[in-house]
ChimeraX commands (.cxc) that place a marker at each C-alpha (Angstrom):
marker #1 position 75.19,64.18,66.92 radius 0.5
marker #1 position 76.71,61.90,69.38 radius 0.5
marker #1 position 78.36,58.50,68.57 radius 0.5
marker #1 position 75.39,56.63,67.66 radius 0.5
marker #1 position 75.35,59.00,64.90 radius 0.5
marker #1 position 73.67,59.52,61.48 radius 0.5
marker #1 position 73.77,55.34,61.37 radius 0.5
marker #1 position 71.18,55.04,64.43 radius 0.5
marker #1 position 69.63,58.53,63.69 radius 0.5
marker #1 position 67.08,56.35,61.30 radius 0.5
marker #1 position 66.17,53.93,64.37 radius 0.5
marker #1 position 65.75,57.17,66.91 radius 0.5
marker #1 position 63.09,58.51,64.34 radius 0.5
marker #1 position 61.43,55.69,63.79 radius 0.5
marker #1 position 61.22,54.96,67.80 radius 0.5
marker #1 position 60.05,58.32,68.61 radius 0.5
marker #1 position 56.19,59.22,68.59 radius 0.5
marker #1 position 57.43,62.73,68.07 radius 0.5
marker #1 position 59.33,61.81,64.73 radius 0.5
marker #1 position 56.72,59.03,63.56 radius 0.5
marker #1 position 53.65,61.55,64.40 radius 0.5
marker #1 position 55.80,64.53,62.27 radius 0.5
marker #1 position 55.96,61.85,59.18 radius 0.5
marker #1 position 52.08,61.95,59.34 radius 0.5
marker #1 position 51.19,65.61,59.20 radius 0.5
marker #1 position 54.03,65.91,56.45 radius 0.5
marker #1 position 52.08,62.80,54.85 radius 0.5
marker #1 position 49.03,64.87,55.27 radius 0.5
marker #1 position 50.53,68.17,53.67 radius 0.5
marker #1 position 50.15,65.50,50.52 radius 0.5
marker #1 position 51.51,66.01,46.99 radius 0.5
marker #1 position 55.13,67.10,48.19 radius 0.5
marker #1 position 53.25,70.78,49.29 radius 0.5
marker #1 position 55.39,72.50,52.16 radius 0.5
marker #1 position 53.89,72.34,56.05 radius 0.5
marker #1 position 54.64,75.23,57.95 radius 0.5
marker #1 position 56.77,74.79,61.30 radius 0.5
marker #1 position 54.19,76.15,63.24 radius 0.5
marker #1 position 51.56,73.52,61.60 radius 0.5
marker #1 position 53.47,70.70,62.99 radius 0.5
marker #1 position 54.10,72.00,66.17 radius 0.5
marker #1 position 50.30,72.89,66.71 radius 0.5
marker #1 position 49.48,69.68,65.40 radius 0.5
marker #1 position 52.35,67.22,67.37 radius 0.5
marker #1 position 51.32,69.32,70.63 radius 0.5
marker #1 position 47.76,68.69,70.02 radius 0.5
marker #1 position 48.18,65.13,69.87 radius 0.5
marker #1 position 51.46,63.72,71.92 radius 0.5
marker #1 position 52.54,65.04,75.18 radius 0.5
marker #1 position 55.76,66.75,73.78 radius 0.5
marker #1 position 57.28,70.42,73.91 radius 0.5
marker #1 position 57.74,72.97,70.49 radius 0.5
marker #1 position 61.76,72.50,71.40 radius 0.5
marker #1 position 61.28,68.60,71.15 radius 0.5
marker #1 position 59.11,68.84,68.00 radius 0.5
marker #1 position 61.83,71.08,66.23 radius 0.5
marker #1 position 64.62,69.36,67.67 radius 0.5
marker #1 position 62.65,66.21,65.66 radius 0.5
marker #1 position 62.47,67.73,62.64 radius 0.5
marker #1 position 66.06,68.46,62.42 radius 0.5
marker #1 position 67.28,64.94,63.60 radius 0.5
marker #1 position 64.68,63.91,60.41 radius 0.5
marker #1 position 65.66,66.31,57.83 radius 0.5
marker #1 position 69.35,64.48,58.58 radius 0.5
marker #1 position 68.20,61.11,58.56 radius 0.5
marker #1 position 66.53,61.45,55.55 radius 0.5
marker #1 position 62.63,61.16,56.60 radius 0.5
marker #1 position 62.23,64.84,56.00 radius 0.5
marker #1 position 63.10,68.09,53.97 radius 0.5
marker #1 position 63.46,71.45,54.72 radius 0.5
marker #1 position 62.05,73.97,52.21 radius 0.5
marker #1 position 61.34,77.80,51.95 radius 0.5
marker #1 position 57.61,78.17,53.14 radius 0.5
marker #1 position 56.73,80.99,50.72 radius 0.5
marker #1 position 57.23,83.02,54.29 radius 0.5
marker #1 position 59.38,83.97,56.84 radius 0.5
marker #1 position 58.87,80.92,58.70 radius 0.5
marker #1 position 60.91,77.82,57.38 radius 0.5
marker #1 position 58.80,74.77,55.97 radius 0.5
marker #1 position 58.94,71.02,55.72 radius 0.5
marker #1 position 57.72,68.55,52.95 radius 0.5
marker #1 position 58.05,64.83,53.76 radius 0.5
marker #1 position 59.75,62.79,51.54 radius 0.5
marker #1 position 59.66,61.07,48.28 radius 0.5
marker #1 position 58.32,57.35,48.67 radius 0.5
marker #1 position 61.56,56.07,47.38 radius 0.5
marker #1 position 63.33,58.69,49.72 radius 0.5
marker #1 position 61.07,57.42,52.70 radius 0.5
marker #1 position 61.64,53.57,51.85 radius 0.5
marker #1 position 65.31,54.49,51.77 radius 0.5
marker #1 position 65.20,55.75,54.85 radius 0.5
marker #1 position 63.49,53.27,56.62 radius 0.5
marker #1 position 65.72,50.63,54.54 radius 0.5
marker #1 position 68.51,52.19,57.05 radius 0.5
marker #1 position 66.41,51.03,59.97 radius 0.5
marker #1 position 66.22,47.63,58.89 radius 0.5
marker #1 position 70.07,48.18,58.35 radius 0.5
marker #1 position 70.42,48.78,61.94 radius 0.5
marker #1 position 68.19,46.11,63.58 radius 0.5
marker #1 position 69.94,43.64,61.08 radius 0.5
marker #1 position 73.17,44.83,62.43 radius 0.5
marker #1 position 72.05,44.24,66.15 radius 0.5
marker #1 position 70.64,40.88,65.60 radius 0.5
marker #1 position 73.63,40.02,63.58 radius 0.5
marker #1 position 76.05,41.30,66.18 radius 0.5
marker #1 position 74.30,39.44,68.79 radius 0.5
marker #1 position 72.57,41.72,70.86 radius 0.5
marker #1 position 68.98,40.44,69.56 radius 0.5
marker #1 position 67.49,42.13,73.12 radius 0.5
marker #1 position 68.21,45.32,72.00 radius 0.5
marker #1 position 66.71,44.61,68.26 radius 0.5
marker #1 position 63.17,43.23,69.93 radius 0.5
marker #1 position 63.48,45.84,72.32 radius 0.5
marker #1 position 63.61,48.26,68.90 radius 0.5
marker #1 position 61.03,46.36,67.59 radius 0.5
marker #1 position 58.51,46.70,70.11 radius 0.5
marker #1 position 59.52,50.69,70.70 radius 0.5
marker #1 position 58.58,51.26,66.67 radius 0.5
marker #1 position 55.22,49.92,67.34 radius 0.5
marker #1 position 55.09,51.61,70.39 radius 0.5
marker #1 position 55.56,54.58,68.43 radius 0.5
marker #1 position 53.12,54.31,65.79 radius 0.5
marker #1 position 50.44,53.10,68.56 radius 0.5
marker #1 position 51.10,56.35,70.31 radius 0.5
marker #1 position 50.22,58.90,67.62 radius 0.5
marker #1 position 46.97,56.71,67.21 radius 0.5
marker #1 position 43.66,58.40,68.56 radius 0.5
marker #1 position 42.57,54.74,69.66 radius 0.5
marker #1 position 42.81,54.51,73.59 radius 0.5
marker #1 position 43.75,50.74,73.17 radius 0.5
marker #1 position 46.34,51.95,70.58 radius 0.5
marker #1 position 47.76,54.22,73.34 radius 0.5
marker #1 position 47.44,52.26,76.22 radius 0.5
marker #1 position 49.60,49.33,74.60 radius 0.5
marker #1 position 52.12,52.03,73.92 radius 0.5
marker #1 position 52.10,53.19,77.69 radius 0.5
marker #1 position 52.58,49.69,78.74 radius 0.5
marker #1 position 55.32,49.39,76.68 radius 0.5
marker #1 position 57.12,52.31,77.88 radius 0.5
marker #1 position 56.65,51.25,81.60 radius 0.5
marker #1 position 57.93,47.74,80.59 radius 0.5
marker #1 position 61.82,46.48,81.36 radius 0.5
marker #1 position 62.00,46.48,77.52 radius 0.5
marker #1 position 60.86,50.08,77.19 radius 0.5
marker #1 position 62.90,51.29,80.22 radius 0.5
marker #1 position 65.97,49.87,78.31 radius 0.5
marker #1 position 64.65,51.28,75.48 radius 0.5
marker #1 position 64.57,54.83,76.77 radius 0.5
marker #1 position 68.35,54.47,78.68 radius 0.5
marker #1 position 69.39,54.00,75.45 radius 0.5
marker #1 position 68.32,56.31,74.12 radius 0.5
marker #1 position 69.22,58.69,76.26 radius 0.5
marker #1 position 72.36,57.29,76.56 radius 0.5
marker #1 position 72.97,57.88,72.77 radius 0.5
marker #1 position 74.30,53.97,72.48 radius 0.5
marker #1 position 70.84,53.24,70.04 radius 0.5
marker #1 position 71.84,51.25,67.46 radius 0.5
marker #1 position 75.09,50.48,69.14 radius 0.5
marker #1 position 75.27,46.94,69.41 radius 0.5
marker #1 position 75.46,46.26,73.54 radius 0.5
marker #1 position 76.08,50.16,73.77 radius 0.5
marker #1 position 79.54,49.88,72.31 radius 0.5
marker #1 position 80.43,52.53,69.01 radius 0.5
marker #1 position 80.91,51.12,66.10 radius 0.5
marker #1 position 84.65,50.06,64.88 radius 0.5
marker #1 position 85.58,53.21,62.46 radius 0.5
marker #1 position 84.26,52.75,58.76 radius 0.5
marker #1 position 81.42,50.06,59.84 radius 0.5
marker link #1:1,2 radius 0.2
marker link #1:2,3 radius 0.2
marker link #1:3,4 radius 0.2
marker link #1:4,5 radius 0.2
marker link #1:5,6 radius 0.2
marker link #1:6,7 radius 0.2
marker link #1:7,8 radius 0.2
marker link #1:8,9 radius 0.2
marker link #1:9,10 radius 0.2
marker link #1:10,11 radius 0.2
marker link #1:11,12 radius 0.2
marker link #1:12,13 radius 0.2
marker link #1:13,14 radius 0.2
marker link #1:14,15 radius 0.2
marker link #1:15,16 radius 0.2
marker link #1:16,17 radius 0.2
marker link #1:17,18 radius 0.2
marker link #1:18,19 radius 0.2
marker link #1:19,20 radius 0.2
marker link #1:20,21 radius 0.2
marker link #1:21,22 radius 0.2
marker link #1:22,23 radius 0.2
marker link #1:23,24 radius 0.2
marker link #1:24,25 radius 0.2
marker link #1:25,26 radius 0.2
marker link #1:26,27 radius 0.2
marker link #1:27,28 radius 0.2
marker link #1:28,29 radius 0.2
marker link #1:29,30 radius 0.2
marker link #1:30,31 radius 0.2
marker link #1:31,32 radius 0.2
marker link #1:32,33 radius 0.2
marker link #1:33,34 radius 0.2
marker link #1:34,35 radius 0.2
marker link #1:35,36 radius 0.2
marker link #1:36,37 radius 0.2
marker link #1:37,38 radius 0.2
marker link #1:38,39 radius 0.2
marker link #1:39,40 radius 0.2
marker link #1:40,41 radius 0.2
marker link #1:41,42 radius 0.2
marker link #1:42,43 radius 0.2
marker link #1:43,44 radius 0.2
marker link #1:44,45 radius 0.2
marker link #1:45,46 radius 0.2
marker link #1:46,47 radius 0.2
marker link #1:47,48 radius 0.2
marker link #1:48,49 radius 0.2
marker link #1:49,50 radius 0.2
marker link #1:50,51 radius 0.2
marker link #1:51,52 radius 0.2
marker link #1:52,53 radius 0.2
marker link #1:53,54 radius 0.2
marker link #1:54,55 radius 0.2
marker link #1:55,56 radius 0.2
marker link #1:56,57 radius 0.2
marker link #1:57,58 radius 0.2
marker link #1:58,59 radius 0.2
marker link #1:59,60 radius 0.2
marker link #1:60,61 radius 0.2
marker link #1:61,62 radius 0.2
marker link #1:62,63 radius 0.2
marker link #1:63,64 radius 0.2
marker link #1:64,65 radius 0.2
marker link #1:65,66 radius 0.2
marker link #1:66,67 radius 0.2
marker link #1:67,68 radius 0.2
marker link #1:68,69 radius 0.2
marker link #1:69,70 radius 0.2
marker link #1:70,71 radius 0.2
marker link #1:71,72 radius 0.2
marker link #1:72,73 radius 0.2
marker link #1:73,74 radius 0.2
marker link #1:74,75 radius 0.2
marker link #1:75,76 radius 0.2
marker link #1:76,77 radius 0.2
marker link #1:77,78 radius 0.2
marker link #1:78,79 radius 0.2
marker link #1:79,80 radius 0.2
marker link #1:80,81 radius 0.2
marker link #1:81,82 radius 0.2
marker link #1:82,83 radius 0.2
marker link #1:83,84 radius 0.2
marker link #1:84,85 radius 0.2
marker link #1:85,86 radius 0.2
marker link #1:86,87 radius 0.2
marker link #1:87,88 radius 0.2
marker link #1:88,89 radius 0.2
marker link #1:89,90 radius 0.2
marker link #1:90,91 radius 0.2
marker link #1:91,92 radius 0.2
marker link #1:92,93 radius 0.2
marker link #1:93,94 radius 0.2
marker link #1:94,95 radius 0.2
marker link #1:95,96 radius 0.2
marker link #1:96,97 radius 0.2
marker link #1:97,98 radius 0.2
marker link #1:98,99 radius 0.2
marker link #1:99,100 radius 0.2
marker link #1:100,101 radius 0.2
marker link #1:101,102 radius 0.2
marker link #1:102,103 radius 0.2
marker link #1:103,104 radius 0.2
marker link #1:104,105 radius 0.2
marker link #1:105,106 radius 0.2
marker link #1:106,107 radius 0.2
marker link #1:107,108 radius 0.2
marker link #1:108,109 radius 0.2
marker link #1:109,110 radius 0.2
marker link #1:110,111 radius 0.2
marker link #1:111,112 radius 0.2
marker link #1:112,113 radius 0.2
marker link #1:113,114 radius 0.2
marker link #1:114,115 radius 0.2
marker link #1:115,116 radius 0.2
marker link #1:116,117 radius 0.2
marker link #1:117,118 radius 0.2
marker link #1:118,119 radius 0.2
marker link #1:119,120 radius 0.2
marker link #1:120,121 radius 0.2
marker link #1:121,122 radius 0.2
marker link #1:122,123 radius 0.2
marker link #1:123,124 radius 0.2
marker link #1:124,125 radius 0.2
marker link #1:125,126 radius 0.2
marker link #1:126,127 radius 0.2
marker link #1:127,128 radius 0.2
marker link #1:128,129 radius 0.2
marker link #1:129,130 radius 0.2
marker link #1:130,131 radius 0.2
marker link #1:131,132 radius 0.2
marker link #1:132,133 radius 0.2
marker link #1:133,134 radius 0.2
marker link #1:134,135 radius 0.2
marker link #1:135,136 radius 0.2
marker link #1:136,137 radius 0.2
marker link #1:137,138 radius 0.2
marker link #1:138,139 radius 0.2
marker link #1:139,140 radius 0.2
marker link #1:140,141 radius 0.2
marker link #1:141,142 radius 0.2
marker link #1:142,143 radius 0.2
marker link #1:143,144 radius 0.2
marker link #1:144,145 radius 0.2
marker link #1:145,146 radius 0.2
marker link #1:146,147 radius 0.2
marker link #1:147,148 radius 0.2
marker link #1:148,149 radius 0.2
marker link #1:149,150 radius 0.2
marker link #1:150,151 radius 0.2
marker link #1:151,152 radius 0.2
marker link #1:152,153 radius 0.2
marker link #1:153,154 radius 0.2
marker link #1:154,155 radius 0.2
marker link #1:155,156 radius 0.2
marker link #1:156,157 radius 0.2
marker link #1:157,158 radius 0.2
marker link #1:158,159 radius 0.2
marker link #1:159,160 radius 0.2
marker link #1:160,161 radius 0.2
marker link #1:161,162 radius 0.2
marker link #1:162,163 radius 0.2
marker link #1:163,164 radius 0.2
marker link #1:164,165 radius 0.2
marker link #1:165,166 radius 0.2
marker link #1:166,167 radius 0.2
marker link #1:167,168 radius 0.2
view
């Protein structure tokens, strides 16, 4: 993980339709049961326009973050089981962590910016065209461009881009 690391990991999730659409099916394989890899890959490529390497590539970033666990399936194939509620709420605790950070640091574009990619997110993985076209607009918007350099970039989280001072 680059420099934005395991603090920002949280934020990257939770800004991703990939990761936020994942936390549903896992939601969906209810009462803690294990969800096969290959369910969640049928079911995120049914839904967003993503790739099996981007959906697994999610599930790891999640599994570290804390959104997600990795279990034996009962086959060959590795499983996943979302998380406790109080695992989930701690996890998403960590993305209020980070946006307080931002905001506190200064850099409050980058924290609305955030803001307005997590419900971009969650509008995304929403079978409502209205849903989805918000989330489009967002995406083609200056905030959603920055939203995407940054990510890319690997400075999310990163209050204006810069890492963190060691132990903060």
């Amino acid at each position: 993980m680059n420099v934005s690391g395991l603090a920002s990991a949280p934020l990257v999730i939770a800004t991703d339709p990939v990761g936020v659409y994942l936390l549903d099916l896992l939601a969906e394989g209810g009462g803690g049961g294990a969800v096969s890899r290959e369910a969640l890959v049928t079911g995120a490529l049914d839904r967003l326009d993503t790739t099996e390497e981007a959906v697994t590539a999610r599930l790891a970033s999640m599994v570290d973050a804390g959104f997600a666990m990795r279990v034996e399936g009962g086959g060959a194939e590795p499983a996943w089981r979302g998380c406790t509620h109080d695992e989930l709420a701690a996890a998403f605790d960590s993305v209020v962590d980070v946006l307080r950070a931002l905001d506190e640091a200064g850099d409050s574009e980058q924290a609305t910016d955030a803001v307005a990619a997590i419900d971009a997110a969650w509008a995304t993985r929403s079978t409502a065209e209205a849903r989805r076209a918000v989330a489009d607009a967002f995406r083609l918007s200056p905030a959603g461009r920055r939203h995407a350099r940054r990510v890319a970039e690997g400075t999310l989280g990163l209050p204006f881009g810069r890492p963190r001072p060691e132990g903060a």
